[in-house]
N, C-alpha and C positions, 0 to 999 in steps of 0.2 A: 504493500500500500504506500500508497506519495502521499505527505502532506501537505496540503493546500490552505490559505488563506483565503477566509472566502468573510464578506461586510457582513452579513445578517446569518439571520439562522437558515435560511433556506441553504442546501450543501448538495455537495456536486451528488448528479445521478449517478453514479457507478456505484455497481455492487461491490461487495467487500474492499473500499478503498476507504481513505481516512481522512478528518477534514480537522482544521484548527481553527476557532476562531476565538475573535479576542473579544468577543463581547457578546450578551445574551440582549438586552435591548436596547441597547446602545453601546456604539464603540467604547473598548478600556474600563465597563463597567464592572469590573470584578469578577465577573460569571463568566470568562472564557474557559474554554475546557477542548479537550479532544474529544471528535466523537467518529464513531465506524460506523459506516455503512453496509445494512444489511434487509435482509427482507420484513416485512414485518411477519410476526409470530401468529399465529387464531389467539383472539382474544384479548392481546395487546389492545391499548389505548393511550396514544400518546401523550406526553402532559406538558410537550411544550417545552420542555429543559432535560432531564434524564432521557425522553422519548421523544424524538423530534420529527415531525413526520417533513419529507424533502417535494416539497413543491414542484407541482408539474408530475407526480408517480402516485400510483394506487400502490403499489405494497412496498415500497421501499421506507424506512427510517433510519434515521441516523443515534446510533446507542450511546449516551456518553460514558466512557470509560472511568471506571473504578480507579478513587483516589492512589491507590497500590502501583494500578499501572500506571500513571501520570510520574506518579515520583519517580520511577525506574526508567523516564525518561524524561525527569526535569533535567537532567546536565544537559541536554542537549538544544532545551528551548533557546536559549541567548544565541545559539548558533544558527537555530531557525527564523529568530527575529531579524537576524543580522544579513542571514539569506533575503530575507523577504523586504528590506529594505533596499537592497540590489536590486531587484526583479522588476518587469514590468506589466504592469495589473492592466489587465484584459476587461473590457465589456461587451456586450450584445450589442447595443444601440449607444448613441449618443445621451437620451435620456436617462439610461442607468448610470452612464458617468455622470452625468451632471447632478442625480439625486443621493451620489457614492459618499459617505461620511468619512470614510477613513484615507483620503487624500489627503498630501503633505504637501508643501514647496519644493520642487527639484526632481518629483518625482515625475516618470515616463510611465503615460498610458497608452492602451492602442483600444481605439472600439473596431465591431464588426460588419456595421453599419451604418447608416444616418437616420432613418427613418425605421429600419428594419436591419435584421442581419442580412447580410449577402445582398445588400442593396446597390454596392459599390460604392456606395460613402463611406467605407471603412479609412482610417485615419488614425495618427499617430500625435500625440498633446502632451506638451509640456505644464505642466503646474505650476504655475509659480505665484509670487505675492499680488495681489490687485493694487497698480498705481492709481491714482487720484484720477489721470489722464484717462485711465481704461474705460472703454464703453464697449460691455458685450455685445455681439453680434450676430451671436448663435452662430456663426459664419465660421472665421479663421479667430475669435475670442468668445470660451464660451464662457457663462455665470456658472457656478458652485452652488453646490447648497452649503457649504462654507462661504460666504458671503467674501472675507475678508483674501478668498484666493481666485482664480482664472484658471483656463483649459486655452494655453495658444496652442494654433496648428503648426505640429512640423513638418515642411515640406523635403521633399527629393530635388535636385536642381531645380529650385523656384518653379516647380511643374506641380500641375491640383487639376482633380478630377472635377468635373464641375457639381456630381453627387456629390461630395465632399463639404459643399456649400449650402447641399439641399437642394439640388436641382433633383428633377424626379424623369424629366421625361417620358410621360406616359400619354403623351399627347392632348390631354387634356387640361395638366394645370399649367398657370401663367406659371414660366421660371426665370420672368427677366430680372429678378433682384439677386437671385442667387448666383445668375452666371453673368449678371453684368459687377457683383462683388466680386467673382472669380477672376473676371477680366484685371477689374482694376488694382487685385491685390498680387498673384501674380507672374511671372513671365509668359509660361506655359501652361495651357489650359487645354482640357482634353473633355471631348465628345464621346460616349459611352455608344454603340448602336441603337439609336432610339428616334423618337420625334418632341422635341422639344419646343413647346406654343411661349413665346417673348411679343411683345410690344415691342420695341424697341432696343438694340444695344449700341454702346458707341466705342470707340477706342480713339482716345485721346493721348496717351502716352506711348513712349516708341518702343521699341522690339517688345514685340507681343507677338506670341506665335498661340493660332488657336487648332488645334486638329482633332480628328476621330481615331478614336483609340482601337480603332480598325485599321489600318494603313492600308488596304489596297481596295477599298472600297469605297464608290460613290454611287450606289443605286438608288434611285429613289425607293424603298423598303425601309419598313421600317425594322426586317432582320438582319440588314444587310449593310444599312447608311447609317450615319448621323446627319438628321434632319431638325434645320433652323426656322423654323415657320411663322412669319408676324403676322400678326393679327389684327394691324391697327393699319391706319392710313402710313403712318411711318415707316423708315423704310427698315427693313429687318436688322440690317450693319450698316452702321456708318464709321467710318474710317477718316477722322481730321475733320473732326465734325467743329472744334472749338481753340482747337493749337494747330501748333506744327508737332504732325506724325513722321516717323522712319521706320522702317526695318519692320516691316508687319507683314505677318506669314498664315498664309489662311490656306490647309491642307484635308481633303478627303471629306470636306463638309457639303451640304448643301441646302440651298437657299432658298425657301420658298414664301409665298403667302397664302393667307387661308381667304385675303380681301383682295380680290384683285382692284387694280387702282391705277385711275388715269393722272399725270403730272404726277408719279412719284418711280421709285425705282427701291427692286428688293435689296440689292446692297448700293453702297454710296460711297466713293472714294473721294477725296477730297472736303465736299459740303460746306463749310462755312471757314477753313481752315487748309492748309496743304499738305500732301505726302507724298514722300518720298522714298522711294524704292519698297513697295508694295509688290508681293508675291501670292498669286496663288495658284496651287497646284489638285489637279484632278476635282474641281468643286462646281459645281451644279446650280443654274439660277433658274427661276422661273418668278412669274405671277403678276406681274407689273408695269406700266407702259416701257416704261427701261428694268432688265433685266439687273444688270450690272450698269451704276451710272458714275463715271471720270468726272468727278465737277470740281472747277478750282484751278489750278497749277501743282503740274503733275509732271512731276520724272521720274522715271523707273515703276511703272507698271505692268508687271510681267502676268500672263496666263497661259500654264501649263496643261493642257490635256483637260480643258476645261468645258464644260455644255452649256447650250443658252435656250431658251425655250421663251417663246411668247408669242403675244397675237390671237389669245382666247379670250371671251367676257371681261374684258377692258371700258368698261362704262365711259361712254362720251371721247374715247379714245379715236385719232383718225391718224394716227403715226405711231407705229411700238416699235422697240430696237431689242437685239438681244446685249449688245457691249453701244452702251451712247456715251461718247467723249466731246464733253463739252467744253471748252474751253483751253486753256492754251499748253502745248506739250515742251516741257524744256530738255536741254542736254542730250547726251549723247543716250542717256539710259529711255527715256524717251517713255511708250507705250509697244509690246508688244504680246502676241498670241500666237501660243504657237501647239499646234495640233488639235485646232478646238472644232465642236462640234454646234451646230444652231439647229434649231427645228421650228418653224412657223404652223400656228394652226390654220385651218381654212376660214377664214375671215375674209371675206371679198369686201368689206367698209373699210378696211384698215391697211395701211400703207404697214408692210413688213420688214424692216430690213434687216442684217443679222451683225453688220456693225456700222457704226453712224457716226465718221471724224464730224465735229461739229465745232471750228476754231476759230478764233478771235485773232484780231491784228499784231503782228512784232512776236509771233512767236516763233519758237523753234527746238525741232528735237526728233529722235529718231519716231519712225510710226513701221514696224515691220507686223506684218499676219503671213503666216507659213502654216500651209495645209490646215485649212478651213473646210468643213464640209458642212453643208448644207440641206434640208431637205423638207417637207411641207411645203407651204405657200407663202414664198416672199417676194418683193418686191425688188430690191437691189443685194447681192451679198457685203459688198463697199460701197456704202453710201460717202463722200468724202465732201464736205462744203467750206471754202475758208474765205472769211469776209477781207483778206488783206492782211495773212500770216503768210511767212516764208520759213514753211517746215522743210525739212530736208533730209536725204536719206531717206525717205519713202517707200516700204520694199512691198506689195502684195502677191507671195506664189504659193502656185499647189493650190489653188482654189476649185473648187468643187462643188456645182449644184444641179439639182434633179428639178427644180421647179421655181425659176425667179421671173420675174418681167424684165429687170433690168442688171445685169449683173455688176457691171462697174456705170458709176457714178460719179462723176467728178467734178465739179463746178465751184470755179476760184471767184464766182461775181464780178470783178473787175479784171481786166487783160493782164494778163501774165501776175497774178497778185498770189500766187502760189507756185512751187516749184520744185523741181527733184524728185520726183516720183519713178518708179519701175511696177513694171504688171508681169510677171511669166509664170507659163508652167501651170496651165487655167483650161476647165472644162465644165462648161455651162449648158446646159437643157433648158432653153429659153421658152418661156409662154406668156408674150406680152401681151398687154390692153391693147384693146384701138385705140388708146390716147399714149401708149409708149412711145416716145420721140426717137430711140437708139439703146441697142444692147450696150457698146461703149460710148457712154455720153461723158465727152471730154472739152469742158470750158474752161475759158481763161486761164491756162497755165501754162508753167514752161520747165522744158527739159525733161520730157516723160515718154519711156520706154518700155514698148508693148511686146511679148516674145511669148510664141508658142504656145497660144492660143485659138482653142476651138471652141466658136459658138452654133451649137446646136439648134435650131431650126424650124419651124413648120412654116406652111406656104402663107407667106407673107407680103404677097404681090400684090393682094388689096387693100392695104392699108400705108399707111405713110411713115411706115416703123422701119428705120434703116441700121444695117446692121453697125456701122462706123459713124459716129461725129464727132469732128473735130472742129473748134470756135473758139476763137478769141486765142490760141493757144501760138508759143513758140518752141520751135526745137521737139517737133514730135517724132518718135521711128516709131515704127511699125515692124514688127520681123515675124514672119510665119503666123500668119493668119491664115485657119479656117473656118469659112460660114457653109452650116448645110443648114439645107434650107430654101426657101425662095426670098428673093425681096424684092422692091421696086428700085429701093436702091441699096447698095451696100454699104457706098461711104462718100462722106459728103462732109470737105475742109469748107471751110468757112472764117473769112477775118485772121487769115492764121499764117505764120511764116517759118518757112525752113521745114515742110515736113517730108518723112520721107517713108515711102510703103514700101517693103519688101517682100516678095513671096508669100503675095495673097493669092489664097486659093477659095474659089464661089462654087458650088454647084450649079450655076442655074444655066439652063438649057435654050432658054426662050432670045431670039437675038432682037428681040422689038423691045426687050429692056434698059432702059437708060438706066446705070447703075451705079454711075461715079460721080462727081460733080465736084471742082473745083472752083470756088468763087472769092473774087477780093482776096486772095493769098499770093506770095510770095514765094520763089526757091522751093515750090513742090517736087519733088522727086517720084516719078511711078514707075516700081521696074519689076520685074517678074510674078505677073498676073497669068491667074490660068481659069478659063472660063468665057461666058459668054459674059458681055457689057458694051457697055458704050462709054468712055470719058469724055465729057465735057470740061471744058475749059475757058473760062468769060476773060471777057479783054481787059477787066479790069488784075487780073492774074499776069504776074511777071514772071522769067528765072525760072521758067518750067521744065523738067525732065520725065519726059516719057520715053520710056526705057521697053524692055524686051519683057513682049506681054502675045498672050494667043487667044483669040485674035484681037489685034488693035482696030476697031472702026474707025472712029474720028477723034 
């Protein structure tokens, strides 16, 4: 038999084992004694001190041993008190430590749970004195029922489980107080498999990493994810909502709403304050007219193998984005996505798109997306708009869509008020409106370089949707274009100087189609066309090259 220290008279359930305590009803009250556990006898009736019956069993009691054997093991108490002042005392829940009497200062707890055992709020607390300062929290400082001492939590590398705080995740209660104290107490914060309902969270201070204590999972399940779900008009994360943030790491979580909501977005970078080098990796948005929204000034925002979903039951919505970046990107760290996925629902009222640069004047910074995929019903997959910023570095490849109107979008508002862009390495299945003006709609910019692109097609000969525009722009190339498909026309420069097409390739069959058009541009270059077409070219057009094409009409 082991001897245990156990607060009350209730004593451990095991058969023939042995328990020690120090007090009958209350801690140090004189009446500590040893008692064995055993069955109870027919006829026994416990009395509460010689006969103790063990809580939680129908026939077990605990016998207290005859003064004879105690003395033939007093030498050895002082060595057991001395043990058990070493040790670190164990509870079920957080509630039985907080109600535990025989706590000292200095001493090391561990509970089993927070709520419950095996709830994964199990945690490790130090005891110590209560300063004047302390205000418990039930959190990371709990109250005693010694008044005059505290339960702080001891963490592992500044890392808490957000159970740990009392979060529950069981989809139903609000747990934004627990895990937005998690947040802000600290570094590392971890997501259990579950659905966790918040109003609102923010992260105002830097390196903060929040992830799911699942690492190779982001399904939306609830046996499989950790799921962030707001429930308010707010948006679920906000990131530099009130300071300057850095170094914030958001991994294997995902992001929903239970309210879908027009003018807001389920997480928020930036917000009313800026950050800087923002990460996340494998996480999931959905619910909200922006997905994920860049707002502020912003360098270094990376996305990892991340999904975007939007464009269902959006109330009074007529634009959703999956990634919307609002306003201005700096430095070389920039905004980038890399290997992400979008999905638009079928919504025919709402303009879709799956990312949306949307930038303000004087800015600058990289903007790369590499293998984007695509798929439901969207409108542009880069939608790009800049009222008079000069970003640079510009890279969009490997893009991928099964169902858009417009696949690239580009419009700088004023002539050449944007610039340094590249597109390659692109395959689009296009199904645009009768009011679609061009697959690539490219205005006012300059220096943008299109390579190895195929747009996908259906007969599009009666309507006015051309497969190339170019407007207002300088320094355009073109290199390995194909359209399947029909159109009326395919590409049509406008206002525009120095561009240049190389090995474009048309399907279309029909030679009564006028299919190229050249107007008010300069230093056009056309050389290696395959298809049937006609170029035009107006007199107000200088510096033109028309180059090795089959067949060239006029």
């Amino acid at each position: 038999p082991r001897s245990t220290l156990f607060p009350y008279t209730t004593l451990f359930r095991s058969r023939d084992s042995s328990a020690y305590c120090l007090g009958k009803d209350t801690y140090n009250d004189g009446k500590g004694a040893f008692y064995k556990i055993r069955e109870i006898a027919e006829g026994e009736t416990p009395d509460g001190y010689n006969l103790v019956s063990i809580t939680g069993t129908e026939n077990l009691v605990g016998e207290r041993l005859p003064n004879y054997e105690i003395n033939t093991i007093n030498t050895n108490i002082a060595s057991i008190e001395d043990d058990i002042e070493d040790t670190i005392l164990g509870f079920d829940t957080l509630a039985d430590l907080k109600a535990s009497q025989i706590l000292t200062a200095g001493k090391i707890v561990k509970t089993l749970g927070y709520y419950t055992k095996g709830d994964n709020g199990d945690a490790t607390y130090k005891i110590r004195t209560k300063e004047l300062s302390d205000t418990p929290n039930e959190r990371n400082l709990i109250s005693l029922y010694d008044n005059t001492l505290v339960a702080e939590i001891v963490l592992n590398d500044n890392t808490i489980r957000v159970e740990q705080f009392g979060a529950k995740g069981d989809g139903v209660t609000d747990d934004t107080t627990p895990i937005q104290e998690a947040i802000n107490y600290a570094s590392t914060i971890l997501f259990g498999t579950k659905k966790y309902i918040v109003n609102a969270l923010y992260i105002n201070s830097s390196y903060k990493t929040l992830k799911s204590s699942n690492p190779h999972k982001r399904e939306v399940s609830l046996s499989n994810g950790s799921i962030v779900t707001g429930s308010t008009f707010a948006a679920a994360l906000t990131i530099g909502n009130t300071s300057f943030v850095e170094g914030t790491l958001i991994e294997n979580l995902t992001f929903s709403r239970s309210i879908p909501s027009n003018n807001c977005a389920t997480v928020i970078i930036g917000g009313n304050g800026n950050a800087l080098y923002t990460t996340f990796k494998m996480c999931g948005f959905s619910g909200s007219q922006n997905s994920v929204k860049v707002d502020g000034n912003v360098n270094g925002c990376d996305f990892y193998n991340c999904s975007f979903t939007t464009g269902y039951d959006i109330p009074d919505a007529t634009i959703v984005n999956g990634l919307y970046v609002n306003g201005g990107v700096h430095g070389n760290s920039g905004i980038h996505v890399y290997e992400g996925e979008f999905y638009g629902y079928q919504n025919n009222n709402i303009e879709k798109n799956a990312i949306f640069f949307d930038t303000y004047s004087n800015q600058s910074g990289d903007i790369i997306v590499d293998k984007l995929i695509t798929a439901g019903q969207i409108f542009a997959v880069i939608k790009y708009v800049s009222t008079g910023g000069f970003n640079s570095n510009i890279n969009f490849t490997n893009l991928t869509s099964d169902n858009c109107e417009v696949p690239i979008y580009i419009n700088g508002t004023t002539a050449n008020s944007a610039q340094d862009m590249s597109i390659a390495n692109c395959w689009f299945l296009c199904n645009p409106s009768a009011s679609s003006e061009a697959l690539l709609h490219i205005y006012n910019f300059a220096n943008v370089k299109l390579s190895n692109i195929t747009l996908n097609g259906s007969d599009l000969s009666s309507s006015t949707t051309r497969a190339l525009v170019v407007n207002g722009c300088k320094n355009v190339l073109f290199n390995n274009i194909i359209s399947l498909g029909k159109f009326l026309t395919y590409f049509d420069i406008t206002n525009s100087s120095n561009t240049t097409i190389n090995n474009y390739v048309c399907t279309n069959t029909d030679e009564s189609v006028t299919g190229c058009y050249v107007t008010n541009s300069d230093g056009t270059i056309i050389n290696g066309i395959t298809g049937y077409y006609t170029i035009v070219v107006d007199a107000d057009s200088t510096h033109y090259v028309l180059g090795t094409a089959n067949p060239l009409q006029s």
